[in-house]
VOMIGU-869920 format. One record per residue (C-alpha): residue in three letters; x, y, z. Coordinates in nm, 2 decimals, decimal comma, always signed. Layout:
[ALA [X Y Z]] ...
This chain:
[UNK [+10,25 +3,62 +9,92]] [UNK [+10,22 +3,32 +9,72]] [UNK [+10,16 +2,98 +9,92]] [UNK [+10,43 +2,77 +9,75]] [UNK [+10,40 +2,46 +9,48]] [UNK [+10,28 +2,13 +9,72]] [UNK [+10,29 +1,87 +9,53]] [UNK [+10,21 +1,61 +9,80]] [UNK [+9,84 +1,80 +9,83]] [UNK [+9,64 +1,59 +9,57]] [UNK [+9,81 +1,28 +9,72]] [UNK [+9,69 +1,46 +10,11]] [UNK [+9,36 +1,47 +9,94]] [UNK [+9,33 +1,08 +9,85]] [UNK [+9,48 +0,98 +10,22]] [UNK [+9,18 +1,20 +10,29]] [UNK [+8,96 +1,07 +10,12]] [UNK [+9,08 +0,73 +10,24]] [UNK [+9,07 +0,78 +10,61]] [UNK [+8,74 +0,89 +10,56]] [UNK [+8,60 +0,63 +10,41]] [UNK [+8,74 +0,39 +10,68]] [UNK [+8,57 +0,61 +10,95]] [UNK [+8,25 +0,54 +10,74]] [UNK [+8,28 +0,18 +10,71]] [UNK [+8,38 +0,11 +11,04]] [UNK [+8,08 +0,26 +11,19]] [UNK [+7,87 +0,12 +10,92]] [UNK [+8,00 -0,23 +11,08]] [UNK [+7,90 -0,15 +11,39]] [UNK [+7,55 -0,08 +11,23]] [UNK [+7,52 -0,45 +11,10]] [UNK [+7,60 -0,59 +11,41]] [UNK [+7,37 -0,36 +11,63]] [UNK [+7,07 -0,42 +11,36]] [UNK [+7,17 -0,83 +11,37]] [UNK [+7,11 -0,84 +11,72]] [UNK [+6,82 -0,63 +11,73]] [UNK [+6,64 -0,83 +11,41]] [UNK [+6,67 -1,20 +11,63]] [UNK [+6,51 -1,01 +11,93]] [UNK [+6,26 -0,83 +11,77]] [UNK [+6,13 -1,13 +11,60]] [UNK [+6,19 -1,39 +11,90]] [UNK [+5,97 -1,17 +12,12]] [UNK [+5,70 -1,09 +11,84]] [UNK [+5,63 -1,44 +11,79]] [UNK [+5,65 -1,53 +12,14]] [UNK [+5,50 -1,20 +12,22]] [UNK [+5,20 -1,19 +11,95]] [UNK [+5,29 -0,85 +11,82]] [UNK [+5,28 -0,86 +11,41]] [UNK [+5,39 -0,47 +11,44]] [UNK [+5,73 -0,64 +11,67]] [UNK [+5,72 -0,88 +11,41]] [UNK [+5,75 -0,62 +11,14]] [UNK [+5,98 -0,37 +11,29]] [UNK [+6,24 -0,68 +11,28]] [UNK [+6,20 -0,73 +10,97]] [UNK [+6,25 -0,36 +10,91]] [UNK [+6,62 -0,45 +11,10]] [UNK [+6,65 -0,74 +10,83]] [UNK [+6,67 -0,43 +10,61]] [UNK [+6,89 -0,21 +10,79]] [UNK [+7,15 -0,49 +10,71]] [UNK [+7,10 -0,54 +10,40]] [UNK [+7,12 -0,15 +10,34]] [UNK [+7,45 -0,18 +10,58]] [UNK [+7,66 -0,35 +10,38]] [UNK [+7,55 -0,16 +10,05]] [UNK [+7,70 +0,14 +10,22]] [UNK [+8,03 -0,04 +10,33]] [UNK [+8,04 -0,16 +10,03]] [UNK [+7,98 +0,17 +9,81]] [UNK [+8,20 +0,37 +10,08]] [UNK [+8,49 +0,09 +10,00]] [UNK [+8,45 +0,15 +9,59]] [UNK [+8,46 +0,52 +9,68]] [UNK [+8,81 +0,54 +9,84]] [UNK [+8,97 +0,40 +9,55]] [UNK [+9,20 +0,61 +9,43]] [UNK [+9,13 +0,73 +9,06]] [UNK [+9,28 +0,49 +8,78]] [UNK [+9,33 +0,48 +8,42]] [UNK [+8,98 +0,38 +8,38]] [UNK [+8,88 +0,64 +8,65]] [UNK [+9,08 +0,96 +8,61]] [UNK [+8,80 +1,18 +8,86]] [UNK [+8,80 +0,86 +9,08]] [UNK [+8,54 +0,66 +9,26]] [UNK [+8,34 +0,90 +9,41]] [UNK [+7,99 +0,88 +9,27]] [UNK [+8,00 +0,50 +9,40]] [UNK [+7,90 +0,70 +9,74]] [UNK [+7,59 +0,92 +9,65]] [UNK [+7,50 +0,58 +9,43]] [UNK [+7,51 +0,39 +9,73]] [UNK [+7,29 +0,67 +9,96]] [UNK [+6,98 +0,62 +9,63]] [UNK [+7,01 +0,27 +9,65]] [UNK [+6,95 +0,32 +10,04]] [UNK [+6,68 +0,56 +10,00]] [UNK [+6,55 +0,36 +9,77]] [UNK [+6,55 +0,02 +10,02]] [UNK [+6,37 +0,24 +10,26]] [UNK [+6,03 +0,35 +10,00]] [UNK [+6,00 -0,08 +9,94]] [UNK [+6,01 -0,15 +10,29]] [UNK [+5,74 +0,13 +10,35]] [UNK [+5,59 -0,01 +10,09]] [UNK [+5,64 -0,40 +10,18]] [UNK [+5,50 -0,31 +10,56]] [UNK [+5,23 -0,09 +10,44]] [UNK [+5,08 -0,39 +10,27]] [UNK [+5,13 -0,68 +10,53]] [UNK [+4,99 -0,43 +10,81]] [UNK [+4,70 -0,33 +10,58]] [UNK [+4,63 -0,72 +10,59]] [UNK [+4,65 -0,78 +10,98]] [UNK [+4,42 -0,55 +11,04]] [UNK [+4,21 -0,71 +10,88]] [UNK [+4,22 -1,05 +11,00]] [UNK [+4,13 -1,06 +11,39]] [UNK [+4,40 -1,18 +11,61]] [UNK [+4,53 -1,21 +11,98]] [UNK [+4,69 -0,91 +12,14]] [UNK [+5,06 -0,88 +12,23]] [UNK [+5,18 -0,95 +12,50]] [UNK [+5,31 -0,70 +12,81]] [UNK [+5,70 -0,80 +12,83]] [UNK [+5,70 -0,71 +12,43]] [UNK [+5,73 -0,28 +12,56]] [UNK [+6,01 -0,36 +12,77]] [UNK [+6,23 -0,52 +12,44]] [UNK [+6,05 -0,18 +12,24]] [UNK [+6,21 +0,05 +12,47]] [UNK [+6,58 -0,11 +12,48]] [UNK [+6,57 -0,14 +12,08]] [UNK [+6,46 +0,25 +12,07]] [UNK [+6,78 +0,31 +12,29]] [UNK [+6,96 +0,12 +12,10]] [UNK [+6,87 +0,22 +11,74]] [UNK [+6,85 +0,60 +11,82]] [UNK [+7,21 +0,65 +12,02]] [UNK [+7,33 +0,46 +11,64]] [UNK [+7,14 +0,69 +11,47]] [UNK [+7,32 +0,97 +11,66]] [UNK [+7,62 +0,84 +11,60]] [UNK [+7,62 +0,73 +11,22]] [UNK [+7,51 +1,05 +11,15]] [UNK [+7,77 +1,27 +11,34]] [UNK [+8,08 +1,04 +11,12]] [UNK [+7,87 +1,09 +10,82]] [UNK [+7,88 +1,45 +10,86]] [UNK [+8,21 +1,48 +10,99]] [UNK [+8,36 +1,32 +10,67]] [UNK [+8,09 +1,44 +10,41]] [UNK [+7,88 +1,07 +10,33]] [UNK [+7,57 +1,11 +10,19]] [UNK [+7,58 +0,72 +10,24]] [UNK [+7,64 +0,70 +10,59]] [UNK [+7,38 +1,01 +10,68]] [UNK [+7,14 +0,82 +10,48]] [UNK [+7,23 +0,49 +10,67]] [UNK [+7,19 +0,71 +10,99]] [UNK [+6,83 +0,78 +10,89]] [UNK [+6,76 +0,43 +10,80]] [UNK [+6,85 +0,32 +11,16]] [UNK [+6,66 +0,58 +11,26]] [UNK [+6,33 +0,48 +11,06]] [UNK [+6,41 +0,18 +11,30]] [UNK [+6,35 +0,36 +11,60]] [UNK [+6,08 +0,52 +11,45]] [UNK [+5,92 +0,19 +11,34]] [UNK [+5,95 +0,07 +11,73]] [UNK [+5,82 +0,40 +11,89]] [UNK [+5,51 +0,36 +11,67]] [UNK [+5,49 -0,03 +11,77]] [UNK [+5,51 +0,09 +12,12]] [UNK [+5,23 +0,33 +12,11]] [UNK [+5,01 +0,08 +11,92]] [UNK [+5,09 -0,27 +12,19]] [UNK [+5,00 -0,01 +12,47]] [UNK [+4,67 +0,10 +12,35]] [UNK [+4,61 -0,27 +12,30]] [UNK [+4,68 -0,35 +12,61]] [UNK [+4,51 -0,05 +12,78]] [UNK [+4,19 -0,07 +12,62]] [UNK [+4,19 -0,38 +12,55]] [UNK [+3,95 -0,64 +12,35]] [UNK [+3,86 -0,43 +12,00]] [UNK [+4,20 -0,27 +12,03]] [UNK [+4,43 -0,58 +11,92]] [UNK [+4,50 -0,42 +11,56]] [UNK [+4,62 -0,11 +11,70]] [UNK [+4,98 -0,23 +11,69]] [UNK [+4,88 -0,28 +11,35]] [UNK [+4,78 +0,08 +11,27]] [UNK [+5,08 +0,21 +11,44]] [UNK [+5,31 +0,02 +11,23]] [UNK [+5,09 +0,17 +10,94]] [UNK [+5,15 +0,50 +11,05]] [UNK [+5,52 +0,43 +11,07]] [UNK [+5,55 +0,32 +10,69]] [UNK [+5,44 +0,70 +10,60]] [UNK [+5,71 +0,79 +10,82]] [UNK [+5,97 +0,59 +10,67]] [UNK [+5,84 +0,66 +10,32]] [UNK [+5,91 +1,03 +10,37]] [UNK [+6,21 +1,04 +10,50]] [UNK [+6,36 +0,80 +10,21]] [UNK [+6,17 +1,07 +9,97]] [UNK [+6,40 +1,31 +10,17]] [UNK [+6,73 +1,14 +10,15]] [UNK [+6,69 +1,04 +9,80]] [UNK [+6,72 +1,42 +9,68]] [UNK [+7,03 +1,51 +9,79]] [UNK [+7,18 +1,19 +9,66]] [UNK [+7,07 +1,21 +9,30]] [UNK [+7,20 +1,60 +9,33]] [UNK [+7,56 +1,47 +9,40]] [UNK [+7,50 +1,17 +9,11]] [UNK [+7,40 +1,48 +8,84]] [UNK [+7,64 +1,70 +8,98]] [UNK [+7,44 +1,97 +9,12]] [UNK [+7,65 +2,31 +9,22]] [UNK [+7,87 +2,31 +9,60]] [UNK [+7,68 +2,47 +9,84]] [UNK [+7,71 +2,92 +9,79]] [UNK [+7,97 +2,94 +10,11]] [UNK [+8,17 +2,66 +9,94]] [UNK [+8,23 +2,86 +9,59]] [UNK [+8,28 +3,17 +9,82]] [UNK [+8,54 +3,04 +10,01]] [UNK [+8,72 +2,94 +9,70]] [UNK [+8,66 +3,27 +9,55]] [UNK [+8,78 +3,41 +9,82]] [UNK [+9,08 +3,21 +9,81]] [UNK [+9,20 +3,17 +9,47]] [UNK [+9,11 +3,60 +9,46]] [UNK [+9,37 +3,63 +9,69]] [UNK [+9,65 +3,56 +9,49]] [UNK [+9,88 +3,75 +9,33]] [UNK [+9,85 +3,87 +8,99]] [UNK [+9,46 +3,73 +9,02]] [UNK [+9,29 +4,06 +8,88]] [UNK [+8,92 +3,89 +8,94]] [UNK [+8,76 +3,56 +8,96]] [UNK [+8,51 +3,52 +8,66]] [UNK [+8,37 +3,16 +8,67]] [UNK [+8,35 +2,95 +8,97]] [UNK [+8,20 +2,56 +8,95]] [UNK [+8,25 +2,36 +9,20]] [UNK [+8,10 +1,99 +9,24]] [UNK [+8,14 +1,72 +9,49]] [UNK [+8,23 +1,35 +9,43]] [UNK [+8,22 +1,15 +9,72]] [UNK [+8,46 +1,25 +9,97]] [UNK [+8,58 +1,51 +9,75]] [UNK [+8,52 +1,83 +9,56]] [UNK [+8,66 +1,89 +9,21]] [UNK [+8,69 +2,28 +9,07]] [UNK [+8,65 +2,44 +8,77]] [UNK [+8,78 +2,81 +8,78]] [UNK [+8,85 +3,13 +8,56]] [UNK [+9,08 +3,41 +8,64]] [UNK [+9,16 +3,75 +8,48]] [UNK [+9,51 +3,85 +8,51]] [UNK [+9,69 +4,10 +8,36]] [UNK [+9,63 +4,09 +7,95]] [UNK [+10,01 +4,17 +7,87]] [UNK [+10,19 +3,84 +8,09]] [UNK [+10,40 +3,62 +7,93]] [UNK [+10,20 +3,28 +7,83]] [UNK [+10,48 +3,09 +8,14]] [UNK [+10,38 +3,41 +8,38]] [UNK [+9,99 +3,34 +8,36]] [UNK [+10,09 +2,99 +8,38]] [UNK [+10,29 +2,99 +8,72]] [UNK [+9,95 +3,21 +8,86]] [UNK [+9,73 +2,95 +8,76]] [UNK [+9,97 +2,65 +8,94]] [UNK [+9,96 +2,90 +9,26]] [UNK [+9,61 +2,95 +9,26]] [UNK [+9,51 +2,56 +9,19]] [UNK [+9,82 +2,49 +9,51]] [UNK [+9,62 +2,77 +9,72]] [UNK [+9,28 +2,55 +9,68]] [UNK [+9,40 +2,24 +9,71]] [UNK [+9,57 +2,33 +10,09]] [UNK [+9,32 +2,55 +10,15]] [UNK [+9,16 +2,26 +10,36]] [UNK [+8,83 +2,28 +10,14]] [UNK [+8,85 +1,86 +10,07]] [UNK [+8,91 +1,97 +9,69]] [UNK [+9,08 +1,65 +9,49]] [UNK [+9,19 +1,90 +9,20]] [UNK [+9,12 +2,20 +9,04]] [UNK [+9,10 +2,32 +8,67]] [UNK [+9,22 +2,66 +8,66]] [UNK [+9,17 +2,86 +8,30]] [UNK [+9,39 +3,22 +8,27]] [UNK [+9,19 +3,47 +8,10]] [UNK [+9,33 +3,85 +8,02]] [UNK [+9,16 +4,11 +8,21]] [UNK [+8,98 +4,36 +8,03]] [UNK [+9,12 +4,72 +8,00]] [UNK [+9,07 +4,93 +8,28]] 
């Protein structure tokens, strides 16, 4: 049978959409104020501490705030509901925000690349002892929000906040590598003092790959690439289902932000009246849009099945 007409589904779909994007911002919050903290330690005890790579890894947190508030404030433009200007919404503010992101993390690869390349080559004292001990607690730290931001960002489909998960975790990844380089320092001692250096060197490759990674699926959603297979499956499947549907011909389906917007064909029966394969189109658009999919509308074109 026929689900019946629910009207109150697209506005379901921009509470959605909203509640999602609160989730996101929220958490993205919480992100500032953990990389805040973390910045004015990470800097205190690498001056105090002599460690340029400590030095450097809060000025990596500098840029985690920065990066932050892009998200919040791309995830905020993105729950807007659509307007006269808008009709699809504000959705690509979202997969804008994750470039812009990705993009933040290749300059400060680049930014510390450079500056590291420079203390190595200029002797200088090496760090200190207690400088591990603040390593370790801002690894803890960075990686538990790493955890976290990514788990809301793939719970409510953010390429921002995923991308902001892998930024804090470039963080971590910045301090384990700092880590590694103060204790062979401090090991091995004089002839050794650049080897913080080096790690943080090591660390910008690190950093630069993964923003070459997140990049990607960002600019896919910004020149709407296709929903991933089991997605148009699920609404072939679905829209198939209904009655009078003789087949499913074309299927695209492309995401937006939160949401995902559907373009679909289906045979029916060649000898309907024009309001019969008009009522089968509204069922089949009402079947996808409580079908649960996160689909903000769906274009449904009635085509006459061919002769069997």
């Amino acid at each position: 049978m026929s689900p019946p007409e629910t009207s109150e589904d697209p506005a379901r779909a921009a509470r959605h959409a909203a509640s999602a994007a609160a989730r996101g911002m929220r958490w993205t919050l919480a992100g500032v104020l953990v990389s805040a903290a973390l910045a004015a330690v990470k800097l205190m005890a690498g001056v105090l501490g002599d460690s340029y790579a400590l030095i450097a890894d809060g000025m990596e947190s500098l840029l985690d705030i920065v990066s932050s508030f892009v998200v919040w404030g791309g995830l905020r433009i993105a729950s807007h509901p659509p307007d006269a200007d808008h009709p699809y919404g504000h959705g690509k503010a979202e997969p804008l925000t994750a470039m812009a992101v990705a993009v933040a993390l290749l300059g400060g690869a680049v930014a510390l690349a450079v500056m590291s390349v420079r203390e190595i080559l200029v002797p200088h004292h090496p760090p200190q002892p207690f400088t591990l001990a603040v390593l370790v607690a801002v690894i803890a730290a960075k990686e538990v929000l790493s955890r976290k931001l990514r788990r809301v960002g793939e719970s409510v489909g953010s390429t921002a906040v995923k991308t902001d998960a892998w930024h804090h975790r470039s963080d971590a990844i910045t301090s384990a590598a700092a880590f590694a380089g103060i204790s062979i320092a401090l090991l091995l001692g004089k002839g050794y003092e650049s080897a913080d250096d080096w790690a943080a060197l090591f660390a910008c490759g690190i950093i630069a790959w993964n923003g070459t990674r997140l990049i990607r699926p960002a600019l896919a959603e910004v020149m709407d690439a296709a929903a991933p297979v089991e997605v148009e499956g699920r609404v072939r499947e679905v829209a198939g289902g209904i009655q009078g549907v003789a087949a499913v011909e074309k299927c695209r389906v492309r995401k937006s932000g939160f949401d995902l917007f559907v373009d679909i064909h289906v045979e029916v029966d060649g000898g309907l009246t024009v309001r019969q394969g008009h009522t089968i189109a509204h069922q089949v658009k009402d079947a996808l849009l409580a079908a649960g999919l996160g689909i903000r509308d769906a274009l449904v074109h009635v085509e006459p099945a061919p002769p069997r």
